[in-house]
C-alpha positions in Angstrom: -101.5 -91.4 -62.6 -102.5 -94.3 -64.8 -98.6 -95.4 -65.8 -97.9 -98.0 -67.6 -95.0 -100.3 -66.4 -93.5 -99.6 -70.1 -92.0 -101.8 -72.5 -90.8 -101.5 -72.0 -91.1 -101.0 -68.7 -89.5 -104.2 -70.0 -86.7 -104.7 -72.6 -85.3 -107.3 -70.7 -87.8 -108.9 -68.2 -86.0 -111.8 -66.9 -86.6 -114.3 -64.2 -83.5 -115.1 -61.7 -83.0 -118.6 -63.7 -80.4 -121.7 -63.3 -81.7 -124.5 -65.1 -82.9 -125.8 -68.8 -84.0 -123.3 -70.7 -84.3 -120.7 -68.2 -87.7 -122.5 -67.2 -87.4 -122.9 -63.1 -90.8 -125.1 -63.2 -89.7 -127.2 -65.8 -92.1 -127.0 -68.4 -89.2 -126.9 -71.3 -91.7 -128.9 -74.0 -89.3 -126.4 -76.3 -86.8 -128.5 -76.0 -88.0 -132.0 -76.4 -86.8 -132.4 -79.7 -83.2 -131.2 -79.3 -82.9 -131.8 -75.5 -80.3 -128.4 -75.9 -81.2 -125.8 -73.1 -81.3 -122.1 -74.7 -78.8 -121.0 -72.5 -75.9 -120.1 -75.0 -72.9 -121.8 -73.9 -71.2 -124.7 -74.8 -72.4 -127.5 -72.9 -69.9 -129.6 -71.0 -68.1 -132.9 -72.8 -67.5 -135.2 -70.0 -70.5 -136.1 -68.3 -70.4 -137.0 -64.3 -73.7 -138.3 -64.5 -75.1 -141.8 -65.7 -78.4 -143.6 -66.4 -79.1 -146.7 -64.9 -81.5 -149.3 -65.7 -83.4 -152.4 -63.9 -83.4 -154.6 -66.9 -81.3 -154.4 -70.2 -84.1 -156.8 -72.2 -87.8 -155.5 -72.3 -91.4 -156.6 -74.4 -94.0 -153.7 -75.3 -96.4 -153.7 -72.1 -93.3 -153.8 -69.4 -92.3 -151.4 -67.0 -88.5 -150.6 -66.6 -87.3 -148.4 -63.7 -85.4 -146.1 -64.9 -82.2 -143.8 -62.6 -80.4 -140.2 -63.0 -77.6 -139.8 -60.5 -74.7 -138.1 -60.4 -73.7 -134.4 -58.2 -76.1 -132.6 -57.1 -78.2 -130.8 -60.3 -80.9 -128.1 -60.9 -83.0 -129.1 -64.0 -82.8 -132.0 -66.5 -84.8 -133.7 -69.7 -85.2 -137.9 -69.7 -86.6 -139.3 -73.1 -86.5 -142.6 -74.4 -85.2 -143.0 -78.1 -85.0 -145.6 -80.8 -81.4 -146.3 -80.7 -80.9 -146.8 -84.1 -82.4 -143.1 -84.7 -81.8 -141.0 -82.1 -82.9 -138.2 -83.5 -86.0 -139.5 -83.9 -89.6 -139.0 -81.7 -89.8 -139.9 -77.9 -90.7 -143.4 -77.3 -93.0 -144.7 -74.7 -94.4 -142.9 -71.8 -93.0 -142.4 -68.1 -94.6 -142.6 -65.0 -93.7 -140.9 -62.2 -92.1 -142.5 -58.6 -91.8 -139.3 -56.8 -94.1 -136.5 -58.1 -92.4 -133.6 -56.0 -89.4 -133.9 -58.1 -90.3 -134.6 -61.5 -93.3 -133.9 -63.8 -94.9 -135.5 -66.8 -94.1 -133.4 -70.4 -96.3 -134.0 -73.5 -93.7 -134.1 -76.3 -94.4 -134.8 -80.0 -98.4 -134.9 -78.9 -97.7 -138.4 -76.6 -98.7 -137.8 -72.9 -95.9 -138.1 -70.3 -93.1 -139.0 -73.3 -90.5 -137.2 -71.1 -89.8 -136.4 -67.8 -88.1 -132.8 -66.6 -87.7 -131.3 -63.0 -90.5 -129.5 -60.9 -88.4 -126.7 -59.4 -84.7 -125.6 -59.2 -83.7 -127.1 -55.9 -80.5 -129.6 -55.8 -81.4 -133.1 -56.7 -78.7 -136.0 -56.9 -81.2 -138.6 -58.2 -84.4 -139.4 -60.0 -86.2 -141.9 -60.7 -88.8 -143.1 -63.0 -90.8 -145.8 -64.7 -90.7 -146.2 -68.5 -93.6 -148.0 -69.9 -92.8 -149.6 -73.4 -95.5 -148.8 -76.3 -97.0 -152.0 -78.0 -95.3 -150.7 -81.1 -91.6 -150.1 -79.7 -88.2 -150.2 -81.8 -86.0 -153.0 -81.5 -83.6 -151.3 -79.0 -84.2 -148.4 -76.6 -81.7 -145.9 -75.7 -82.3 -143.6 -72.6 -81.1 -139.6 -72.8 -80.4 -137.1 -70.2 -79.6 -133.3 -70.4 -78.3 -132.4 -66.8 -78.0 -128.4 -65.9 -75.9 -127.8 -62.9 -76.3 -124.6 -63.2 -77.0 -121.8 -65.7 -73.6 -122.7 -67.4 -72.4 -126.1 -66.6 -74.7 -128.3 -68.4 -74.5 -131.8 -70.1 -76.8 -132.6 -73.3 -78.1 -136.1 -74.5 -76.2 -138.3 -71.6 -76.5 -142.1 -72.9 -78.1 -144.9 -70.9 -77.0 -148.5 -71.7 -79.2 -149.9 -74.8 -81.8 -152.0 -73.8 -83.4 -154.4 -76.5 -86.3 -156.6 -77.1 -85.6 -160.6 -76.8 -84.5 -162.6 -80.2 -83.5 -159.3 -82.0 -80.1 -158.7 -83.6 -77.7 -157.4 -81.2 -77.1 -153.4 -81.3 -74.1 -152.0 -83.1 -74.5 -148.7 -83.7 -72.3 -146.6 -82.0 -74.1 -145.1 -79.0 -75.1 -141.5 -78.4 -72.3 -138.9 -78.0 -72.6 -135.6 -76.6 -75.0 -133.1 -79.0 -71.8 -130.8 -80.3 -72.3 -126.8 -79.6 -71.3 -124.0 -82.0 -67.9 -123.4 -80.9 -67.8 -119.6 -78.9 -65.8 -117.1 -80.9 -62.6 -115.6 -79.4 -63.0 -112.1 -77.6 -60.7 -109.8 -77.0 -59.7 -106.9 -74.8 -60.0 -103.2 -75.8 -57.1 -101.1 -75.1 -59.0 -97.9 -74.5 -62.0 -96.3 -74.2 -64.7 -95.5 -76.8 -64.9 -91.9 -78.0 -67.4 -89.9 -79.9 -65.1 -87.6 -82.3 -67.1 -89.1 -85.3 -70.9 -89.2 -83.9 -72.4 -87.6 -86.7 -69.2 -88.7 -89.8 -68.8 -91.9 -89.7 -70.7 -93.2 -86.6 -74.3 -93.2 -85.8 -74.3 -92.9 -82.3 -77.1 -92.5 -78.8 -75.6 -91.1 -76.3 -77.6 -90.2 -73.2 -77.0 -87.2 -72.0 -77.0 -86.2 -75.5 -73.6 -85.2 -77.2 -71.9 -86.7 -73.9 -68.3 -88.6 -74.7 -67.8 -91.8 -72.8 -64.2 -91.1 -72.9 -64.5 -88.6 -70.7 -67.8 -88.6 -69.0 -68.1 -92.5 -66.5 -72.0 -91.3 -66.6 -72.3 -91.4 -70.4 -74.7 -94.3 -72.4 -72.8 -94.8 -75.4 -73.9 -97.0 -78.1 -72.3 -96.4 -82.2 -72.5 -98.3 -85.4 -70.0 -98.0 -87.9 -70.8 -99.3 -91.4 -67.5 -101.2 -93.1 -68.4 -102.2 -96.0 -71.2 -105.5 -95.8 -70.5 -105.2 -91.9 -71.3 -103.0 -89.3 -69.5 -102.3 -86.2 -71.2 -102.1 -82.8 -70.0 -100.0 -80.2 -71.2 -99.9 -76.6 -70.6 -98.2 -73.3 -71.8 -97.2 -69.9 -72.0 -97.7 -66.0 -73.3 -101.1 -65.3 -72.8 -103.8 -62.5 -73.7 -106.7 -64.3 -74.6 -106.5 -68.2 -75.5 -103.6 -70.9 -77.6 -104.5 -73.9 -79.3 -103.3 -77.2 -81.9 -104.4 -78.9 -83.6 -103.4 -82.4 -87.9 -103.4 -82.4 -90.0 -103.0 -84.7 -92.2 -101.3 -81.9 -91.6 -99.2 -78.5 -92.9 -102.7 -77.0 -90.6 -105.7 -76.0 -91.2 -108.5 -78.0 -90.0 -110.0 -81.1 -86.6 -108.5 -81.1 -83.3 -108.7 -82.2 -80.8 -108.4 -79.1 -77.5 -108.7 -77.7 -76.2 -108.6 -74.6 -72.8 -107.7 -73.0 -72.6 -109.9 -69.6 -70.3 -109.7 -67.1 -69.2 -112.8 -64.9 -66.0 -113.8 -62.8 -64.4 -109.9 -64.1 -65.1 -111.1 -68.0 -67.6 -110.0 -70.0 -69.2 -112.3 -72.1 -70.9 -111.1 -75.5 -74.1 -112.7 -76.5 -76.8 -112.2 -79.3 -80.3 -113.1 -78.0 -83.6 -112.8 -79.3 -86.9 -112.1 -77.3 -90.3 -113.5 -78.0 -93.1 -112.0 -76.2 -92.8 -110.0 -73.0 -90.6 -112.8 -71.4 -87.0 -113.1 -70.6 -84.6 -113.0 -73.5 -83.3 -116.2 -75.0 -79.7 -116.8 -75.8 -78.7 -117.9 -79.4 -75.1 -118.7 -80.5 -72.7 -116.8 -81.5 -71.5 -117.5 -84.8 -73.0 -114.3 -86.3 -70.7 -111.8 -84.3 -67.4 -111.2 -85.4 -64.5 -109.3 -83.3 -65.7 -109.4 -80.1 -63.8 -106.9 -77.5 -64.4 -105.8 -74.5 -63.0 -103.2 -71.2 -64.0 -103.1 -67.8 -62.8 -99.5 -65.7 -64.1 -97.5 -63.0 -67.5 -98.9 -63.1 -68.2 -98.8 -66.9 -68.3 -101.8 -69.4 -67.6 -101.4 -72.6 -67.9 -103.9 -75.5 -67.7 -104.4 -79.5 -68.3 -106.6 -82.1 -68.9 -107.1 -85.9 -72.0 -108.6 -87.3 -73.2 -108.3 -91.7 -75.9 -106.0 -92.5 -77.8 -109.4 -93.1 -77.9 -112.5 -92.0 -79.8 -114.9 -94.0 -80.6 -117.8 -93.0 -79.5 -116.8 -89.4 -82.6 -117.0 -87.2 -83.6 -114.1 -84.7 -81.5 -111.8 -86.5 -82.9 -108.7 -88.5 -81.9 -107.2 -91.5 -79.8 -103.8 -90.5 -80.9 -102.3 -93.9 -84.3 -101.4 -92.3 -85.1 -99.0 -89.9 -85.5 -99.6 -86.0 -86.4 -98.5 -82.9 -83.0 -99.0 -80.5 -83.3 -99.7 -76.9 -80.2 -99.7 -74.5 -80.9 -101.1 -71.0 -78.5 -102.2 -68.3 -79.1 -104.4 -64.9 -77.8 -106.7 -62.7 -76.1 -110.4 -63.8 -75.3 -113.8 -61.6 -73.5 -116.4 -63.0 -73.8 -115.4 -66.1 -77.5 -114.9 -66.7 -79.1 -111.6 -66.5 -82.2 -110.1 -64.2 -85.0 -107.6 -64.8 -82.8 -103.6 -66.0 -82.4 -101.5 -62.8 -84.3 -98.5 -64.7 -86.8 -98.4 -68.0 -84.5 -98.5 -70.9 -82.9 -96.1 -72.9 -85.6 -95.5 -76.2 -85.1 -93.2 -79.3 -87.8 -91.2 -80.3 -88.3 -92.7 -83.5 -87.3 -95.7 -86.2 -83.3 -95.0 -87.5 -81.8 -97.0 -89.9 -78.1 -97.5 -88.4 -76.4 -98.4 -91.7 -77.5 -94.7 -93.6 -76.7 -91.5 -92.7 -74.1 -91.4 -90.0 -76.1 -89.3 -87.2 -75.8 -88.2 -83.7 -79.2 -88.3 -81.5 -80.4 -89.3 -78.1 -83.2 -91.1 -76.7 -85.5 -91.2 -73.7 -86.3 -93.5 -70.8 -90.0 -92.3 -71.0 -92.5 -91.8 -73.5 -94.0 -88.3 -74.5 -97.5 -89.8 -73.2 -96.4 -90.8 -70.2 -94.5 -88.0 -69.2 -97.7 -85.2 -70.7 -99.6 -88.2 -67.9 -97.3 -87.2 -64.9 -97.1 -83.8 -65.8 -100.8 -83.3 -66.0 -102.0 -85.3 -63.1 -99.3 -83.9 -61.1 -100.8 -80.0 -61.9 -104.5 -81.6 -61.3 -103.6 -82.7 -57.6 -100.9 -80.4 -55.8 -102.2 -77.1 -57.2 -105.9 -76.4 -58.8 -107.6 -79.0 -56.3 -106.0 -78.0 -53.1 -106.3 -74.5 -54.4 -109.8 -75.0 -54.9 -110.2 -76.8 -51.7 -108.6 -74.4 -49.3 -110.7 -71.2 -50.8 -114.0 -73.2 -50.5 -112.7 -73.9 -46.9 -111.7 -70.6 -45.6 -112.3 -68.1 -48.1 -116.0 -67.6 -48.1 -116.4 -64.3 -46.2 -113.1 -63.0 -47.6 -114.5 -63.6 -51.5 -118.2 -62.9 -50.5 -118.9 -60.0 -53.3 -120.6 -61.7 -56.9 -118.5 -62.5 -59.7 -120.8 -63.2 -62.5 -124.1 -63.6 -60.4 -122.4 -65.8 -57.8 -119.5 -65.2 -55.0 -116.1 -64.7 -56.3 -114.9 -67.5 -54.1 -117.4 -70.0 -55.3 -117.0 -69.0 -59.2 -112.7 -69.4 -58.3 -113.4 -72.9 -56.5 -115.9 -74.4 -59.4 -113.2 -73.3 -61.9 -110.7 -74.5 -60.4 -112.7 -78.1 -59.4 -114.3 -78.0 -63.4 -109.7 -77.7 -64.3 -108.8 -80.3 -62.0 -111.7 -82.9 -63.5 -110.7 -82.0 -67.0 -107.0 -82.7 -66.4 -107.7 -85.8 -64.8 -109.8 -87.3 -67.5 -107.5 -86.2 -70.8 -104.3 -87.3 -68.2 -106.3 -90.7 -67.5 -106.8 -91.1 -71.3 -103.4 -91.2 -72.0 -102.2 -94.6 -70.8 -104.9 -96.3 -72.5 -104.1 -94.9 -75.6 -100.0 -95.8 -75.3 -100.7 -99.4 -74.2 -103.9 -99.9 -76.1 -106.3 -100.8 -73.0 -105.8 -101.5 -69.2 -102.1 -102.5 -67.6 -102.2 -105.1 -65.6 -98.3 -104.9 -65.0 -98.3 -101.6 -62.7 -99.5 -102.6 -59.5 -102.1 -100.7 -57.5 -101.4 -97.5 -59.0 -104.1 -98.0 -62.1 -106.2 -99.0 -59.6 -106.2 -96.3 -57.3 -106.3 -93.8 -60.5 -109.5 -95.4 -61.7 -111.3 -94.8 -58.4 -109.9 -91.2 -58.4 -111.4 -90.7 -61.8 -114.7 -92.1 -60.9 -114.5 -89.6 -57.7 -113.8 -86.7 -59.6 -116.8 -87.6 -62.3 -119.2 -88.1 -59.5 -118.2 -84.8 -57.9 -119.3 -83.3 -61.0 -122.4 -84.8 -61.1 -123.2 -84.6 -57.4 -122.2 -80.4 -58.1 -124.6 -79.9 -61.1 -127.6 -81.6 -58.8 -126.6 -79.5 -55.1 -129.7 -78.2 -53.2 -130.6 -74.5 -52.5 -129.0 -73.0 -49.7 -132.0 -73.5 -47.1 -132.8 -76.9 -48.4 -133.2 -79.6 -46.2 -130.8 -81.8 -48.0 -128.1 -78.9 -48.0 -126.5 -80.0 -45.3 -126.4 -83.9 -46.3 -125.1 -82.6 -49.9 -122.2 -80.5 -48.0 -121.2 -83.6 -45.7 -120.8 -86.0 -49.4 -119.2 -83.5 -51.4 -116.7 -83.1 -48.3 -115.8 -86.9 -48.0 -115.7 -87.4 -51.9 -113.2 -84.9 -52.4 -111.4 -85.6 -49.5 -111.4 -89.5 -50.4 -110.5 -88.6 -53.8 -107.3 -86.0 -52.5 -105.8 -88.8 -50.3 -106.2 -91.8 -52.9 -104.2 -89.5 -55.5 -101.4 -88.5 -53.3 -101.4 -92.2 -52.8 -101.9 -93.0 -56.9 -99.1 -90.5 -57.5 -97.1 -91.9 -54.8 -97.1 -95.3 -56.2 -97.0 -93.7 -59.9 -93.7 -92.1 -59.8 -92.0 -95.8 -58.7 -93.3 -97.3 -61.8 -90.3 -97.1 -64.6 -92.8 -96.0 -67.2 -91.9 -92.4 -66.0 -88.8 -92.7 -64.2 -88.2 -90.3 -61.9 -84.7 -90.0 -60.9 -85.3 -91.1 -56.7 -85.1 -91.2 -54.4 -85.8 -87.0 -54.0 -88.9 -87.9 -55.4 -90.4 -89.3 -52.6 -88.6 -86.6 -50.3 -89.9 -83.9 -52.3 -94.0 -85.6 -52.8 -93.9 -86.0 -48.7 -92.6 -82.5 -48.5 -95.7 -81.7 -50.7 -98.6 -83.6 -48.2 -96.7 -82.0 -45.3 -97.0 -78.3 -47.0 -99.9 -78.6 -47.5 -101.5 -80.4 -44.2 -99.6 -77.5 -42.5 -101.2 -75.0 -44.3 -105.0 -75.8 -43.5 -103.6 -76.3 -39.6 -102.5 -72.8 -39.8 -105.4 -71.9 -41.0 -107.9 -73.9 -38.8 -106.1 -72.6 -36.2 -106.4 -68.7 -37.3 -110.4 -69.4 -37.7 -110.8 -70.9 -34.5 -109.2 -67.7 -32.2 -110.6 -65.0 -35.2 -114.1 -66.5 -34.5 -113.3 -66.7 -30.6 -111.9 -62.8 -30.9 -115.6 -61.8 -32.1 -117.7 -63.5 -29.5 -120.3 -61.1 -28.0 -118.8 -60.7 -24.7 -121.1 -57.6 -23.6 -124.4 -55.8 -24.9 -122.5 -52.8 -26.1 -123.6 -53.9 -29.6 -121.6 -51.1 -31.0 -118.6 -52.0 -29.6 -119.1 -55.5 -30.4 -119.8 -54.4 -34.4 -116.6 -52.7 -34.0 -114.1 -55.3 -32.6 -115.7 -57.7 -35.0 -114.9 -55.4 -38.0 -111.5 -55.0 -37.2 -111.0 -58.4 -36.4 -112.4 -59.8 -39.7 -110.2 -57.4 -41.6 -107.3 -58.2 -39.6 -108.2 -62.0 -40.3 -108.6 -61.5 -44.2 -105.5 -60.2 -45.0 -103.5 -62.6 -43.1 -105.8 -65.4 -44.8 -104.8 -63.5 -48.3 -100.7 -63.6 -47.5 -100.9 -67.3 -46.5 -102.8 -68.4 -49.5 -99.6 -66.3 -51.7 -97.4 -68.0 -49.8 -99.5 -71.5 -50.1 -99.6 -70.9 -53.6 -95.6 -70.2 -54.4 -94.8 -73.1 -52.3 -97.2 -75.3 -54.5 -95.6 -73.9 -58.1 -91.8 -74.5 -56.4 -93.6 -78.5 -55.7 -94.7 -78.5 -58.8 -92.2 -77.0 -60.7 -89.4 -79.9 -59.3 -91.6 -82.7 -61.0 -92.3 -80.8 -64.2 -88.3 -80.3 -64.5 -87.5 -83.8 -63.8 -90.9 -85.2 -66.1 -89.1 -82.9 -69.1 -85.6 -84.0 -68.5 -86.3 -87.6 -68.8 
């Protein structure tokens, strides 16, 4: 199976981040300008770091060593500013002291104009060189943004001014902290969401469909009430560290309009984000959202809020006039910043606008491709192929009469083989035409299916060209066809092993595994009873005397003997096999 680690596979592919703009190796050049780390929070107002400097007078050409201290810190952004315009481009360039720490940034297009951290390990101090341009300002002001951690941060700390000789002295007021939109209020819900008005005046996804999160823990609730120019956002379900929606103009992650419920310290904190690409999503402010409330109990979070149908001017934020695909996803969160959703999220089938028609549908955690992929691949290899393969094995003399001018058991095998081959290629199609060409996010397992489809093409081929009967090559054509279709049975148990991991088709685990080891075992068990019946059957008919009648005789009853018990074990093969397959088809249609 050729699955795609989905979207979406990523709504929300984060990395495990504590530092300015969520970037552990530092390269935050998005940020030069406003030195603000994406993180949306407020940053802190007292700083308990400072800048120090080895001179406080300087002429273009010097070098000026340049400090950061203060308790202990994860990630930070120096830049030298005109003092008189702070707001203005880096000034000068920076040379590193210790490269292990800090790096080099190219901001505004000038090499090395600021300096930011390598990793996210503590740090209590850096220190740098600053290397004044022939053309610099009058007065130079150093500034720092500090992050402790993912929260705590400090934006545009001041160093002392440093001038040039003979110039007027500075007065302008030195640089204060860069002010934050303020955080609006939340609240607490006194009770649980219900679902009396999915379908009248909400429109509402619920997964399982028509399920009531007031009465159902398991229940993925999300509802939008239009009031009005507003809508109301309504969202429940279990989660351990933060649930989130998102609208798309796609089944892909990327270029969305999100929010995210987080919870930290026992509150939950509700934040609009955006996401650019198929990278973690960034935190904007949240001035939009109106109302915020939230309810933590028995495992499920629940939160609200109130956002207009538009938003202009408002950056990130879409339009809720227009119609959507919605995701819901849920994961785990650590100090207040989310990681990669436990499970592919929640999808609806198609685009909905959420301020129309009130309606009441559901979604799915995999796509109709990927799941018509499982269910194909999964028919392919644990039934027509080992099917095929046992009769081929065994059946022989039991299927010997002609079917069609050649023996039953070879016409049942070659149809069987001819099935399998076609199932695989239309089921290997599939992923290409959902993602649009090769994944190159799902491990081995596209991998491993590629070399199974090559296998099963080449056992075609190898088929159409096999050598009469009493050929010299016979014998060299039996031994390739065996180890290609063995080689090609063991590396898709393995494909499909790896396969039904991948969130793309989400299993429900982990009786998945139980039940795809049961599978192998059935069926390795199977030829050993088999092997084991030809062995004494052909040990039962050994000419033990030159009665040749008698020996006709015993070997007669013996083979018939032998065939029937061959014929109740290949029944009984065969139900076991459907029962297999039947557990993975059931779970592939639920999803």
């Amino acid at each position: 199976m050729t699955v795609p680690g989905f979207t979406i596979s990523a709504f929300i592919l984060l990395l495990h981040v504590s530092f300015v703009v969520n970037y552990p190796s530092g390269k935050i050049t998005k940020s030069c300008h406003g030195m603000i780390p994406e993180h949306g929070h407020t940053p802190q107002s007292h700083p308990t770091h400072h800048i120090s400097v080895s001179q406080m007078t300087f002429r273009p050409g010097d070098r000026i060593k340049v400090t950061l201290s203060g308790p202990p810190f994860k990630g930070f952004l120096l830049e030298a500013r005109d003092a008189e315009n702070l707001s203005g481009p880096p000034v000068g360039s920076f040379t590193l002291i210790d490269s292990h720490v800090s790096q080099l940034l190219t901001c505004e297009d000038v090499q090395g104009s600021a300096v930011s951290h390598r990793s996210p390990s503590k740090k209590t101090e850096i220190k740098v060189y600053w290397d004044a341009p022939s053309s610099a300002p009058n007065h130079i002001n150093f500034l720092a943004t500090v992050v402790e951690k993912y929260k705590i941060y400090w934006v545009k700390i001041p160093s002392p001014v440093i001038s040039q000789p003979n110039v007027l002295p500075f007065t302008t007021p030195e640089a204060t902290i860069a002010p934050m939109p303020t955080v609006p209020s939340v609240s607490h819900l006194t009770r649980s969401f219900n679902a009396s008005d999915c379908g009248n005046k909400k429109f509402c996804i619920r997964s399982p469909l028509n399920c009531d999160p007031e009465r159902e823990l398991a229940c993925v609730f999300l509802s939008f009430t239009r009031d009005d120019q507003s809508v109301m956002v309504e969202m429940s379900g279990p989660s351990k560290g933060y649930l989130s929606l998102a609208f798309s103009h796609d089944r892909w992650m990327g270029d969305d309009d999100a929010y995210v419920c987080i919870l930290e310290d026992q509150i939950v904190h509700i934040q609009p984000s955006h996401l650019t690409g198929r990278s973690h999503p960034v935190m904007d402010s949240g001035d939009p959202l109106e109302d915020m409330a939230w309810r933590l109990a028995d495992g499920v979070m629940q939160c609200s809020f109130r956002r207009n149908i538009t938003l202009p001017g408002v950056k990130n934020r879409f339009d809720l006039n227009a119609s959507y695909y919605i995701f819901v996803a849920d994961g785990a969160a650590a100090d207040g910043h989310i990681h990669k959703h436990s499970q592919q999220p929640l999808i609806t089938y198609e685009k909905y606008n959420v301020t129309g028609d009130p309606k009441n549908i559901g979604g799915s955690r995999s796509l109709l491709l990927l799941k018509v992929h499982g269910a194909l691949m999964f028919v392919a290899w644990m039934t027509t192929v080992s099917v095929g393969v046992l009769i081929a094995r065994f059946f022989k003399p039991v299927w010997s009469k002609a079917l069609f001018g050649d023996a039953a058991w070879f016409q049942v095998h070659r149809t069987l083989m001819l099935t399998t081959a076609a199932l695989t290629f239309i089921a290997f199609l599939l992923p290409f035409i959902y993602r649009g060409g090769w994944n190159w996010r799902a491990g081995y397992h596209p991998y491993l299916g590629f070399i199974v489809m090559v296998l099963a093409v080449l056992q075609l081929l190898l088929a159409a060209f096999r050598p009469p009967l009493h050929d010299p090559r016979r014998k060299m054509f039996n031994w390739t066809h065996w180890s290609m279709g063995t080689a090609a049975r063991i590396i898709a148990v393995a494909a499909m092993f790896l396969g039904m991991d991948l969130p793309g088709l989400n299993l429900p685990g982990p009786w998945k595994t139980y039940a795809m080891t049961g599978f192998v075992a059935w069926h390795v068990g199977t030829e050993i009873i088999l092997e084991i019946h030809a062995y004494r059957l052909s040990r039962k008919v050994e000419i033990l005397d030159d009665d040749r009648i008698q020996i006709l005789q015993s070997f007669t009853a013996a083979e018939a003997e032998g065939y029937v018990f061959k014929k109740v074990v290949l029944a009984i093969y065969v139900c076991g096999n459907l029962t297999f397959l039947t557990m993975f088809l059931s779970a592939i249609n639920h999803l």
